[in-house]
N, C-alpha and C positions, 0 to 999 in steps of 0.2 A: 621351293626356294632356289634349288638348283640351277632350273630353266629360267628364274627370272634373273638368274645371274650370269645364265649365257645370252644373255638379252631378248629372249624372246616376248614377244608381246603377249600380255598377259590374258585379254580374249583370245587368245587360241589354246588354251589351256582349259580341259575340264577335270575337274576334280569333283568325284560324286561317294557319298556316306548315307550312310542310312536312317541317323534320327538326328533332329533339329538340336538336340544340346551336341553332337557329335560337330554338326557343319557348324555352330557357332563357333564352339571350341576350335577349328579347325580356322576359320577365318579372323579369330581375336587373335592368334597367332601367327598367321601371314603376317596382320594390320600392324602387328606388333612392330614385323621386321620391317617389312617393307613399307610400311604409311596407307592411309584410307586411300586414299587416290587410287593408286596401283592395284590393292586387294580390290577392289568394288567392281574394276574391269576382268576378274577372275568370274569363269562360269562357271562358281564354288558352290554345293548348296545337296540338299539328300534327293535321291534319283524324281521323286513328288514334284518338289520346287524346282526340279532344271524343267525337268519335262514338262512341267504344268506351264512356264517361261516358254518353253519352244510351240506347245499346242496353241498357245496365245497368238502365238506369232502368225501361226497359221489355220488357224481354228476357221476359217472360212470355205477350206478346201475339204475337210471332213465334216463341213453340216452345221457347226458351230456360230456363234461371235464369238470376240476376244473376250466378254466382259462374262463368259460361262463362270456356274456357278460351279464351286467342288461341295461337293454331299461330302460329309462326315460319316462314322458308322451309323448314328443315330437319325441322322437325315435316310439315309440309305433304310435302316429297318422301318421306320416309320411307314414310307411308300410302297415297301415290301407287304406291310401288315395290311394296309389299304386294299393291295390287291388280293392277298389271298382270301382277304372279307368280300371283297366285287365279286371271285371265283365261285364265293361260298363254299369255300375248301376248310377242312377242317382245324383249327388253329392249334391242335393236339397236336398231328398228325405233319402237318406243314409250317412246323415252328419256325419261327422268324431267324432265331439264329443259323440252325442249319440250312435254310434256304441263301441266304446272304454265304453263307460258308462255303454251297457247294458254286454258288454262281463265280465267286472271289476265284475258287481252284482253277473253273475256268476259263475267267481273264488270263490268269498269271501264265494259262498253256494255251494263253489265243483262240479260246474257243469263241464264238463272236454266241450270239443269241440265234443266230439263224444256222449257223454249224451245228450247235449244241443238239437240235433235234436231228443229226443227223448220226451223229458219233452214237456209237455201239457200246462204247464202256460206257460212258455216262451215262444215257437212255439204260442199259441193260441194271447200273446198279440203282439208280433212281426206281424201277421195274420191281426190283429184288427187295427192296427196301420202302414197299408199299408208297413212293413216293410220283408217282409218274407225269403228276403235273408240275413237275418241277421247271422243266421242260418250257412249256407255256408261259408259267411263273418270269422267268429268265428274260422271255419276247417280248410281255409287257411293260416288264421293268425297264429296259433299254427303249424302248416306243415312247412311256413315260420320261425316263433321263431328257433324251430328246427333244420329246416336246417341252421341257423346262430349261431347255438350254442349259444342262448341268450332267459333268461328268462325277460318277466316286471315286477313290486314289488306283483301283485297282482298272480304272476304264484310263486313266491317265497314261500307263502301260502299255495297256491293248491299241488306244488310239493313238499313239505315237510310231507304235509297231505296224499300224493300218497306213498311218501319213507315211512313212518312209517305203512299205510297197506299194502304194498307190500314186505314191509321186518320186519317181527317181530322181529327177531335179531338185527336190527340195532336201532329200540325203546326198545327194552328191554339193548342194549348198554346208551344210553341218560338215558335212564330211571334209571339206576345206575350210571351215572354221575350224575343227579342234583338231589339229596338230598334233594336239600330246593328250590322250586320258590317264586318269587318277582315279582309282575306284578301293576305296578302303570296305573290309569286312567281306570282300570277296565271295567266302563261306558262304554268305546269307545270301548270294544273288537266287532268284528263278531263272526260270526259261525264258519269260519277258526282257527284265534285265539284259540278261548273259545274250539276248539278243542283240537289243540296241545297241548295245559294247562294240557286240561285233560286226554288225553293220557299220555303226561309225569307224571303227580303228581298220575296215577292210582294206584301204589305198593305201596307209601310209603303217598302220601294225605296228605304231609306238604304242601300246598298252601297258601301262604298270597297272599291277594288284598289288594288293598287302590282305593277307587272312590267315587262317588258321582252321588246319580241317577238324582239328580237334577240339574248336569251338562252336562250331554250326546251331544255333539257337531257333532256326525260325523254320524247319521245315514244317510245321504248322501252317504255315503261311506261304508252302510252296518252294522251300529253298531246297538248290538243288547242290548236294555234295561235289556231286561230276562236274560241276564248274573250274571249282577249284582241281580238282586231282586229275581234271585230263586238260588244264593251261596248257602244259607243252606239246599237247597235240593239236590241240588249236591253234596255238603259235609254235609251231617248230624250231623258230630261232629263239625264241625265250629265253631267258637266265633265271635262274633261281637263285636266290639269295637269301639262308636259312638263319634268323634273328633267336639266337637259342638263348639270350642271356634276357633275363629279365627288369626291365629298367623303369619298372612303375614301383616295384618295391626293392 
């Protein structure tokens, strides 16, 4: 509200949350102050929806159309189970959900499907872990993605992180668009995340967070603490600003 009271325009402004009643909440509240007009030109929405917004954009330069489909978990295990019946791999053995698990771990730390068979921890613990066609598993499912013109949320991620190093023009385009980031729940970002952040905010390092280290809920899903607790090393000039008093109850 602030920025949009020092007049700034309101597409140059991102502000990114993490669950969809979160970004609602957050934009019934702009629309409130400010009117629909104004909010709707805000690039407001949980890191899924902006990024899924920008790979659209450019979804021709990674392999893509714009009209790609996003796999849900359910979309995503299904084609998973498909293959490891093609493999005739065992379905005990090569459960659906830990295959989808360990492949997700690996977006979220940029491992691609053709890296993945090269990395030493993952290979070594899929090995350990009587799992080794995990490996394989990974190559086809991304071949598959591909060929159906269909990313899942955690490829939304990696391919965004793929577009901005493989096209520096097109992050140094974003990167003049957004001005100002906004990133609530901080806590919960990954390495994916805590990337883009910072590729975008590199030129200009207007960066606000808002979290709480002593709320971190998702490292299940790859969230990384050090995000949060080493901010001022990543931004050097940073300010802290500690909200001790509670004001939802």
């Amino acid at each position: 509200m602030h920025l949009l009271n020092c007049g700034l325009p309101p597409e140059t402004i991102l502000a990114l949350t993490f669950t969809n009643k979160a970004a609602k909440e957050m934009r019934d509240r702009i629309m409130q102050m400010v009117g629909y007009q104004t909010a709707k030109r805000l690039w407001m929405g949980t890191f899924h929806s902006i990024f899924g917004r920008i790979l659209r954009n450019e979804a021709e330069k990674i392999g893509f159309t714009p009209d790609f489909t996003i796999y849900d978990t359910e979309d995503s295990k299904r084609a998973l189970k498909s293959i490891i019946k093609e493999m005739m791999l065992d379905d005990k053995i090569y459960k659906t959900n830990l295959v989808l698990y360990k492949i997700s771990e690996a977006k979220n730390n940029l491992i691609t499907a053709q890296s993945y068979a090269q990395n030493k921890i993952y290979t070594s613990q899929d090995y350990y872990n009587h799992t080794p066609m995990i490996s394989e598993i990974y190559r086809r499912y991304a071949i598959y993605c591909k060929r159906n013109n269909a990313m899942d949320f955690d490829d939304m991620l990696l391919y965004t992180n793929i577009l901005f190093r493989d096209f520096p023009d097109v992050l140094t385009k974003y990167q003049n668009t957004f001005g100002y980031i906004l990133v609530d729940e901080y806590q919960d970002t990954n390495f994916a995340q805590y990337l883009i952040i910072n590729q975008l905010g590199a030129t200009h390092k207007r960066v606000c967070v808002v979290g709480d280290d002593a709320q971190s809920i998702y490292s299940f899903r790859g969230a990384n603490i050090k995000n949060i607790l080493n901010f001022q090393k990543t931004y050097p000039e940073g300010k802290i600003f500690k909200l001790e008093r509670n004001y939802r109850s």
